[in-house]
N, C-alpha and C positions, 0 to 999 in steps of 0.2 A: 630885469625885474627881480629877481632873484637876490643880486648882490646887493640889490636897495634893501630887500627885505630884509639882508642877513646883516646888512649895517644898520637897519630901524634897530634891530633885537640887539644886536652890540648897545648902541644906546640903552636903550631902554633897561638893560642890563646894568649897564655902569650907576645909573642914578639910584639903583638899589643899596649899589657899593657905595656912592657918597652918601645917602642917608643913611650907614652905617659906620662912617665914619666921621659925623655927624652927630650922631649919638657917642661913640669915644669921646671926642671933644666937650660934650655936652658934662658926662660922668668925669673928664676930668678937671673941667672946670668947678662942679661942684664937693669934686673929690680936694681938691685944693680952696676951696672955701667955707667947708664944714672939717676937713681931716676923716673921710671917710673910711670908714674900717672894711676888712677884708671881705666880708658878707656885702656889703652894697657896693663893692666893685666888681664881684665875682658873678653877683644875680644879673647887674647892669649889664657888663659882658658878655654874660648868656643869653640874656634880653635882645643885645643888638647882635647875637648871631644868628640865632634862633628866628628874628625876623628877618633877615637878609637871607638864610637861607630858603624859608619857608617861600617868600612872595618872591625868591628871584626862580622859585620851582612852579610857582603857579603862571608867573609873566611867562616862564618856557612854553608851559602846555596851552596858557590861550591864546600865543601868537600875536602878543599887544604890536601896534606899529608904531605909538607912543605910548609914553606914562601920562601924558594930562597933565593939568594944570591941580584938580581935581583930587587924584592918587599923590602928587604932589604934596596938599594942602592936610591929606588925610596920613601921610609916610612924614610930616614936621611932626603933627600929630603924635605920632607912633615911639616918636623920640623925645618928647615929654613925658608919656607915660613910661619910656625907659628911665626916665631919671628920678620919678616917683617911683616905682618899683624900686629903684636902686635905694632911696631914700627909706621904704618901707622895709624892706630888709636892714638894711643898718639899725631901725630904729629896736631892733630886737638885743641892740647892745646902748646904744645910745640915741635918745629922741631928735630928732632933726629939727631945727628950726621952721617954726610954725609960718614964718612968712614965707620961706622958699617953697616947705611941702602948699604950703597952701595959695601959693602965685603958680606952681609950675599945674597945680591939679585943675586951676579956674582957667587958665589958658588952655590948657586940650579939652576940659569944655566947653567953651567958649567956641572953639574951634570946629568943636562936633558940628555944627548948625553952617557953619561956611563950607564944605568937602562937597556936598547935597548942591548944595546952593549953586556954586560952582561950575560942578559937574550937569547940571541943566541947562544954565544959560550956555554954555558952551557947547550943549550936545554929545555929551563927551561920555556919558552915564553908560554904567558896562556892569555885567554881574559880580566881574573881579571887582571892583571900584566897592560896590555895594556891599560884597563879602567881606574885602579889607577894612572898611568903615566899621561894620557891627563887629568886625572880631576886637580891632584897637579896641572897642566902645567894651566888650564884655571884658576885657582883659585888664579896662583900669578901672573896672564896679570891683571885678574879684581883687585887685590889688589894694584898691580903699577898702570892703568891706574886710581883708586880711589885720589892716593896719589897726581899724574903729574895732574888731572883736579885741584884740588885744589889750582893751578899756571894759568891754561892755561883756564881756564872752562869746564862744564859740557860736552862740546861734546867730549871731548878725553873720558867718559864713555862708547860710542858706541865700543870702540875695546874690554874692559872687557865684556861687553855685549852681543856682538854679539852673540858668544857663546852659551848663555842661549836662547837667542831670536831664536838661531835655533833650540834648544831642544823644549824651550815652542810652535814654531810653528809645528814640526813634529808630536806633539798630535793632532793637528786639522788637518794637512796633511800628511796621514802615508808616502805618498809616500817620504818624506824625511829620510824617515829610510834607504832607500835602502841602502847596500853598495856600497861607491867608487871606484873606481879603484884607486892604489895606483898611488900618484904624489908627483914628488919631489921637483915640485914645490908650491905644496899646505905643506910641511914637510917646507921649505924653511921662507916661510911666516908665516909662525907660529912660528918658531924659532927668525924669525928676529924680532916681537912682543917686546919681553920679553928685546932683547936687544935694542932696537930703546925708550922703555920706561924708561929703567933704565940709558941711556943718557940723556933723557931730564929730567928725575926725579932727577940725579946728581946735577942740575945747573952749571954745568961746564962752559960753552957752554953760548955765548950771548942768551936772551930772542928770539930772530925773529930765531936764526936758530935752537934752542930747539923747536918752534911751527911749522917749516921746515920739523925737521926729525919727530914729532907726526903726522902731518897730511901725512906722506909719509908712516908710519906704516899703518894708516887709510884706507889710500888709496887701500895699498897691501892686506888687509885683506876685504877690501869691494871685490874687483878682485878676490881674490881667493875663497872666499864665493859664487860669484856672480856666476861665473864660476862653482861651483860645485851644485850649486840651478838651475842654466838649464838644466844642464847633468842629473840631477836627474829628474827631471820634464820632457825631450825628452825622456827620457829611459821609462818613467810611461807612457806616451803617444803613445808609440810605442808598449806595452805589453798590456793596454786596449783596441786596434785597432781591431774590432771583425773578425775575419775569416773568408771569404765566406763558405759555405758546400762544397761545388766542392773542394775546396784548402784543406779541413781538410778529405775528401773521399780520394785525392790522396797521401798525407800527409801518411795517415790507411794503403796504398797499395790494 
């Protein structure tokens, strides 16, 4: 049993390495069909190491026996938004062409809603799965809202942001750890993110109603944030509320 086990994890291992080599192919594909400059080979590269390294450390610690179908669906994923990160960084020397930035950012949305999907009918749903989904997902809001501030200014930042700003503050306040209760309206507004930035990042669209539909993503995701930072904080405050002895004696029986 053992030698099964430690050849599942070899597996499971290796398809980290090919979805990072995978990603290479990807950046050099696009690097030989735009001529990409030395900024969006270098991020790209960082991109596909930095994830290979991170999830072939997490598949270590949770003892996967497979990758899924699922983590599969969501690591193609993860190599799209490597080539739009790559693309966003170039575009700091030169703009990249609107139908590739804008095919490769619709397809790992598009994609977001299959990984879920997937991983249910299959039975295959797992915390890693869940965590790798929302992070690919936060990581290509901040990588479009990077590329659309660079039109609109620095405040369209706040939506890639947010994010992190709720991680970095739940270290100082555990009570944001807590879990949510699921909302479909908080699923809703996260989703809409990704699409509401990769419309104004298009330029399709006049200037004033591109900075319309940004500050309305803005808007949705301060509300849905906002909204779940009180719930969380009424929930914390109603669990450290001390118990009289009388109420915790009859409580005992």
């Amino acid at each position: 049993m053992a030698l099964n086990h430690s050849y599942d994890a070899r597996l499971v291992q290796q398809e980290t390495a090919v979805g990072a080599g995978v990603q290479i192919l990807l950046l050099a594909l696009i690097g030989t069909a735009i001529g990409m400059g030395p900024a969006g080979w270098l991020t790209g590269l960082a991109f596909a190491i930095a994830t290979w390294a991170v999830l072939s450390r997490a598949l270590h610690r949770s003892r996967l026996r497979s990758f899924g179908a699922a983590n599969r669906v969501t690591l193609g994923r993860a190599t799209l938004v490597g080539g739009v990160t790559a693309l966003v960084a170039d575009s700091f020397q030169d703009s990249p062409p609107v139908s590739l930035f804008v095919g490769l950012t619709a397809v790992a949305l598009i994609l977001d809603g299959v990984d879920g999907k997937v991983a249910r009918r299959t039975g295959t749903s797992t915390p890693l799965g869940a965590r790798f989904d929302m992070e690919v997902d936060a990581f290509l809001i901040l990588v479009l809202s990077v590329y659309v501030s660079m039109a609109m200014g620095p405040w369209v930042l706040l939506i890639g942001g947010m994010r992190y700003v709720f991680v970095a503050a739940a270290r100082v306040w555990p009570w944001l750890t807590a879990p949510l209760p699921p909302s479909t309206a908080r699923k809703t507004v996260a989703a809409l993110q990704g699409v509401l930035l990769l419309v104004a990042g298009a330029a399709l669209l006049p200037h004033v109603v591109n900075v319309g539909v940004v500050a309305l993503a803005l808007g949705l995701l301060l509300w849905s944030f906002g909204r779940d930072v009180l719930w969380l904080w009424r929930t914390s405050r109603v669990e450290t509320v001390p118990v009289p002895h009388e109420v915790r004696e009859l409580v005992a029986g």
